[in-house]
C-alpha positions in Angstrom: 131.4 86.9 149.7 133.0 84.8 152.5 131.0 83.2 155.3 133.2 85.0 157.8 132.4 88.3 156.3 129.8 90.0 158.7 127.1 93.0 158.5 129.5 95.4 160.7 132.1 94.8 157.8 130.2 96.2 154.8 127.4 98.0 156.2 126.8 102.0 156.0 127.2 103.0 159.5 125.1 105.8 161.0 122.5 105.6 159.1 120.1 109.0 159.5 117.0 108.4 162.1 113.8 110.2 162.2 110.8 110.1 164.6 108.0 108.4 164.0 106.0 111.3 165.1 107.7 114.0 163.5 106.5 116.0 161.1 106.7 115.3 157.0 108.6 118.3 156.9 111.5 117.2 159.0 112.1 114.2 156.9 112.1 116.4 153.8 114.5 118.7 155.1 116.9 115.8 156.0 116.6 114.3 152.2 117.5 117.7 150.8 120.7 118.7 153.8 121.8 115.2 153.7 121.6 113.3 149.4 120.5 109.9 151.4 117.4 107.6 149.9 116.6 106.4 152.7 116.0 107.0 156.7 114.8 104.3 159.2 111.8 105.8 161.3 112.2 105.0 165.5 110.1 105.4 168.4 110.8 106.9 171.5 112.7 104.8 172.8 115.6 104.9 169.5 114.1 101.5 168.3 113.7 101.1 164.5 110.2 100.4 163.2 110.2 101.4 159.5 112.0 103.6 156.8 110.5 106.3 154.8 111.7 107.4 151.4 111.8 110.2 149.5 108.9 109.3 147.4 106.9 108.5 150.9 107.6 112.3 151.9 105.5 113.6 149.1 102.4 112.2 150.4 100.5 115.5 152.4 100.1 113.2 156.4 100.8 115.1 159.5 103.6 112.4 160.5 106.2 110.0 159.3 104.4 107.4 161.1 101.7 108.3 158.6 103.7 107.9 155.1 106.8 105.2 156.5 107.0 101.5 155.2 107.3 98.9 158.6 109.9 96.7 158.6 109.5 93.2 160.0 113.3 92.4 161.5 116.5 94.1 161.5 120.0 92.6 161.9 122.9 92.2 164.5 126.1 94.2 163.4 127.9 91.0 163.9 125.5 88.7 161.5 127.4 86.7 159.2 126.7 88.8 155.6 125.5 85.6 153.7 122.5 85.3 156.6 121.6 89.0 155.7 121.8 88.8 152.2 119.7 85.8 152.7 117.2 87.4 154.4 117.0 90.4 152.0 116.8 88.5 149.0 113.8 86.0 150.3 112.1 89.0 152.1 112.2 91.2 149.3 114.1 93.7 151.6 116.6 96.3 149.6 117.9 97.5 153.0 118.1 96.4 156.7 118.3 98.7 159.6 121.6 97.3 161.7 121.2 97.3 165.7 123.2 97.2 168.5 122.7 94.6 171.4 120.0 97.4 173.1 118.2 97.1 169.5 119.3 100.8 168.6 119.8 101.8 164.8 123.7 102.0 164.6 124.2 101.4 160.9 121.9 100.3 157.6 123.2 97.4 155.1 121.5 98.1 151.5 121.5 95.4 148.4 124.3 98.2 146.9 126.3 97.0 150.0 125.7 93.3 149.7 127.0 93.4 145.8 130.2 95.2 146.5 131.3 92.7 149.0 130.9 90.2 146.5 
């Protein structure tokens, strides 16, 4: 992994979004349409503010605000990758949501992404 390397360059890019205030349901649906472990959970406003998992959306709550993990920072695409791996590694993180400059999900960079840069 080279220090010019950055987030944008490895990361899985739209990465699948669900409400905070939706339903279990929705987020079942999703995991069963779409294969993917993992979708970040945003408000209102498109902002991330957690994941939930398949193993969250077993749980019986009336919302995915109910069931979802919260996250305490996500990264700029353009991060250098050694920052973010950083980060995961010391947090204890095995994914980070990936924002634009308004703070919007646009991607999501998973340990599985770190090690095949490497």
């Amino acid at each position: 992994m080279t220090h010019a390397m950055t987030v944008a360059s490895v990361m899985s890019p739209a990465m699948l979004t669900v409400f905070a205030q939706s339903p279990i349901d929705s987020a079942r649906m999703i995991f069963a349409d779409h294969r993917v472990h993992v979708l970040a959970v945003v408000d209102s406003d498109g902002k991330p503010i957690g994941f939930v998992t398949p193993r969250d959306v077993l749980n019986e709550a009336p919302a995915i605000r109910d069931v979802m993990t919260p996250f305490a920072l996500d990264v700029p695409a353009e991060t250098p990758l050694v920052i973010a791996a950083r980060l995961m590694v010391f947090g204890g993180f095995s994914h980070l949501p990936v924002v634009d400059g308004e703070g919007c999900v646009v991607g999501v960079l998973s340990a599985t992404d770190v090690r095949a840069s490497v």
